[in-house]
N, C-alpha and C positions, 0 to 999 in steps of 0.2 A: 222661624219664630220671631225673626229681626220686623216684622210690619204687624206681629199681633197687637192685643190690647195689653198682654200680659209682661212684654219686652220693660218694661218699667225699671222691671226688679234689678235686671244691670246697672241702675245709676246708682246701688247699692255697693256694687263694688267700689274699694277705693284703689285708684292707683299706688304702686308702692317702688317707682326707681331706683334704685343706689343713684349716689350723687355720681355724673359726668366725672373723667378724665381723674377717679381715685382707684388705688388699688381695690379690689375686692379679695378679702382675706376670708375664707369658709371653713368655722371648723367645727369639726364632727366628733361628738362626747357620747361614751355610752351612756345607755339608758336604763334604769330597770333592769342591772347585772343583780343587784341581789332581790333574793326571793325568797320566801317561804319553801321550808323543805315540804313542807303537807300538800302543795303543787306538786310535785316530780315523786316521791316515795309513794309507795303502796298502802301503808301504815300512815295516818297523818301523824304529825310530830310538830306540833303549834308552837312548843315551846323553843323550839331550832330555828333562829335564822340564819339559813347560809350565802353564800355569794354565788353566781353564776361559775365562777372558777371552778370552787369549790366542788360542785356537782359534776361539773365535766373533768375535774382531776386534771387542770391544772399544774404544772411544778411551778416549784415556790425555789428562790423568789423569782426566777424570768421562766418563762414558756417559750423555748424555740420557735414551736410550733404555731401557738398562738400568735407571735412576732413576723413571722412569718405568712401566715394566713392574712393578716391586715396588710401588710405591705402586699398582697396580691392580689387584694380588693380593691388597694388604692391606688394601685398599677390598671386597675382593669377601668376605674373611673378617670383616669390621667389620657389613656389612652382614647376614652369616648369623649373626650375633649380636649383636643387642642391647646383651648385656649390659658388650660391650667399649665403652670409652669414649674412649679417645685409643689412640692407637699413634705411634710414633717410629722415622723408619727412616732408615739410613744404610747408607754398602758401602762397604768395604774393599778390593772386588775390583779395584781400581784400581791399590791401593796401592804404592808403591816403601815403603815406610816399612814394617820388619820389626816382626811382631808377632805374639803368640798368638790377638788378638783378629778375632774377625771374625762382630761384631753386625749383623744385617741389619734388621733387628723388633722394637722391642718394643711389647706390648698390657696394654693397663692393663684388668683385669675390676673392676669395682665391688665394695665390700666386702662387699654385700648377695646378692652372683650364688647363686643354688641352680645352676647350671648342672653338668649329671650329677652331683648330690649333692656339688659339689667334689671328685671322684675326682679325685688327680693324673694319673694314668694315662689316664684315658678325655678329659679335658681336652689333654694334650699331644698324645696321640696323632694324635685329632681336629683340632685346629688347627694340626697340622705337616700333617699330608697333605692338608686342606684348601689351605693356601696353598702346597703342592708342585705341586701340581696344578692350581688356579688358574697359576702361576708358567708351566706347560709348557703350560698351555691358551691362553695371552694370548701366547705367545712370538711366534706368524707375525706378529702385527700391529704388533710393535714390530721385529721383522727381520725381514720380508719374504722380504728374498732369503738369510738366512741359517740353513738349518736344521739344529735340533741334532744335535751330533758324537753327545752321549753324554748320559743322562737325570740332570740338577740334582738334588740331594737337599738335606734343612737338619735340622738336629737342633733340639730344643725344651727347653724345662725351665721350670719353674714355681717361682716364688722369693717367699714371702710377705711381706709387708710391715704389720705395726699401725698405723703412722701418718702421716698428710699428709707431715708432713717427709718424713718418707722417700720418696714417691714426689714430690715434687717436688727431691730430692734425686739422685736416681736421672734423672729425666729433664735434669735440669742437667748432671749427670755425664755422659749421652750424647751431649748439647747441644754439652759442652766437648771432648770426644772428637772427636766432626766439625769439627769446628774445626781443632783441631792437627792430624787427620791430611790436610786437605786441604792448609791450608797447607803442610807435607812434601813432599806430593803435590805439591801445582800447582808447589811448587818445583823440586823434584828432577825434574820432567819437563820440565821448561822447561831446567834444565839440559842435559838428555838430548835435547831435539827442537829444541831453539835453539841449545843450547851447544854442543854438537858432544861432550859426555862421554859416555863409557861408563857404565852402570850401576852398575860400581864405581867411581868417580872422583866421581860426582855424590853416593852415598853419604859420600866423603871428602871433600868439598867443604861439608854439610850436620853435621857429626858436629862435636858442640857449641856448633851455632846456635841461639839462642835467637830466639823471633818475632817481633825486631825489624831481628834478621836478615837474614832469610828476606824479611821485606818489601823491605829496601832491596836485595834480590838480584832480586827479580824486576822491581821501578821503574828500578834503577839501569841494568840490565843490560838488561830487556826489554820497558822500557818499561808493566807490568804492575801497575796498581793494585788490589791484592787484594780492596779495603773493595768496588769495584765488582763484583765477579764477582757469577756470578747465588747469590742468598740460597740456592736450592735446594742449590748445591754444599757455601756455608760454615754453614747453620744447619739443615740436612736436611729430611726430611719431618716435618710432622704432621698426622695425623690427626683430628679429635676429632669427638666426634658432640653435635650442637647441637640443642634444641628448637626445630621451627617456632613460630610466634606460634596461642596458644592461642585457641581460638574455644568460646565460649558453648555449652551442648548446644541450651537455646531457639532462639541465632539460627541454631544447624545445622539443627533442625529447620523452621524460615521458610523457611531456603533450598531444601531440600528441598521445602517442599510450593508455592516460586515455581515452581520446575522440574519437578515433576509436570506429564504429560498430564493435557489436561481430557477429560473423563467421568463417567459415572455415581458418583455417589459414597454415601455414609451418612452420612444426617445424625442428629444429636443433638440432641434435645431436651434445653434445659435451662430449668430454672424458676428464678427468684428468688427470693430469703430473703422478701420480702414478700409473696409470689403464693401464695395458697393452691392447695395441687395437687386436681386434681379424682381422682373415685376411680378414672377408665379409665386415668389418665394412670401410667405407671411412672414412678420418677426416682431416678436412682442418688442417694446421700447426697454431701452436697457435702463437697472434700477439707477437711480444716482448711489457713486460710491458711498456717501455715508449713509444711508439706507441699509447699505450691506454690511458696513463696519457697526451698525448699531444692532444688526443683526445677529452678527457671529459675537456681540457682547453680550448680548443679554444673556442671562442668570434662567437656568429654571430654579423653582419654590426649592428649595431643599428637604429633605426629609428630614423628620426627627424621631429622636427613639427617645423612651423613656430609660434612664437608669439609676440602681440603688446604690446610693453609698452609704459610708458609715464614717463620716468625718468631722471633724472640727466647720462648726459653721457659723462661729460668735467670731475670728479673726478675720481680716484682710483676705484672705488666701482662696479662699471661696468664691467673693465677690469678684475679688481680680482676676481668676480664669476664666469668669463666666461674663463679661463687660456688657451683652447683651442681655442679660438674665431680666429688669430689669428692665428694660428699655418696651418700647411697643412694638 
């Protein structure tokens, strides 16, 4: 179609880069969790709105399983790209605590990434339907016996970033966000499943508590020491992608030829610098020694594995083990 009459229509498109040598930050929000119960029940019931949670039963206020499920999605999109280096996830979908916000993902690409020429477009698109789909593929094994009402969606965007600061800026800020909304959460449903309140009462009960609050509502009352809940709940997921322990090419190739079947093999004649060569004999020219000394230094590519922690990633301690993290 590139020499028809009709090829025009391409100077339609517009190009869409991320700006050269910036971080590229991706992050992935759900979409359309809540719905109308008259979609998914037998009976319409117009006057119900409930949440995606909701209908798939949920526990309130964290979902192991659902925490779980996302981090193996976004394990499964870390690993189909390299070039991603950390990801950070948390859900909302829990939440009693009103809000616009509802961050599921985010994935940090390396400042260096050519990945589809930094197209915005071909980058979001790509990495939202990947982990949609991952998401609805991993579903049966984290609910078994529950399957989905109606198909998950999540929207994407791409938000560039110049410098360190800012992306350790940016992962603090989501850091501290899981924080406050759990504590809300585990509050106001402890209310709600202990307390014996409505949803509106436990909202009113909560409205101009500050998180010292909060703490002595759930100790005082329920016995509920927050500092101990599992780290997953109060400091979310992380992802990051770690270098295995780098090995030698020389001692790669030892091992290799330990682990060779024995058989027939070719041998090489070599001669010494003081052995005069006879005239039958061929001999390749000898390499010069630094040839060979840069040989037995080089580095193969290391491996890397993806792994989940559940730590502190607003202080020092993070950045400093990982000094590459980071770097291009």
């Amino acid at each position: 179609m590139a020499n028809s009459k009709y090829s025009y229509v391409k100077n339609f498109e517009l190009p869409d880069p991320i700006l050269p040598d910036t971080f590229m930050l991706f992050r992935l929000d759900g979409h359309s969790f809540h719905r109308f119960l008259n979609l998914l029940a037998a009976i319409p019931r117009p006057d119900v709105n409930t949440r995606f949670t909701d209908v798939h039963g949920f526990e309130k206020p964290n979902d192991v399983r659902a925490l779980e499920l996302m981090d193996h999605a976004a394990r499964s999109v870390m690993e189909e790209y390299p070039d991603i280096v950390l990801a950070f996830g948390e859900s909302d979908e829990y939440r009693g605590r009103p809000t616009n916000e509802s961050c599921i993902h985010s994935f940090l690409l390396k400042r260096s990434t050519s990945l589809y020429n930094r197209r915005e477009s071909k980058i979001v698109t790509t990495l939202t339907s990947l982990f949609t789909s991952c998401y609805v593929l991993y579903w049966p094994k984290y609910f078994p016996n529950k399957p989905l009402q109606y198909p998950p969606s999540f929207d994407g965007r791409i938000v560039p970033y110049p410098a360190e600061k800012h992306i350790r800026d940016y992962f603090a800020w989501r850091q501290a966000d899981t924080h406050i909304n759990n504590l809300y959460n585990t509050t106001f449903w402890a209310l709600v499943q202990q307390g014996g309140q409505t949803t509106t009462e436990a909202h009113a009960s909560l409205r101009g508590t500050f998180s010292k609050d909060k703490h002595e509502i759930l100790y005082s009352r329920f016995k509920i020491n927050y500092n101990q809940l599992d780290a997953r709940y109060r400091k979310g997921s992380i992802l990051v992608r770690e270098e295995e322990q780098e090995v030698p090419e020389a001692q790669s190739e030892a091992r290799s030829e330990r682990q060779a079947p024995e058989g027939p093999t070719t041998e090489t004649t070599t001669v010494s610098a003081d052995t005069a060569p006879s005239s039958d004999v061929l001999t390749e020219p000898a390499q010069p020694k630094e040839k060979k000394n840069k040989k037995a230094l080089k580095k193969v590519k290391p491996a890397t594995r993806v792994v989940l922690l559940h730590c502190d990633i607003i202080k020092d301690d993070f950045w400093n083990e990982r000094p590459t993290l980071l770097g291009d």
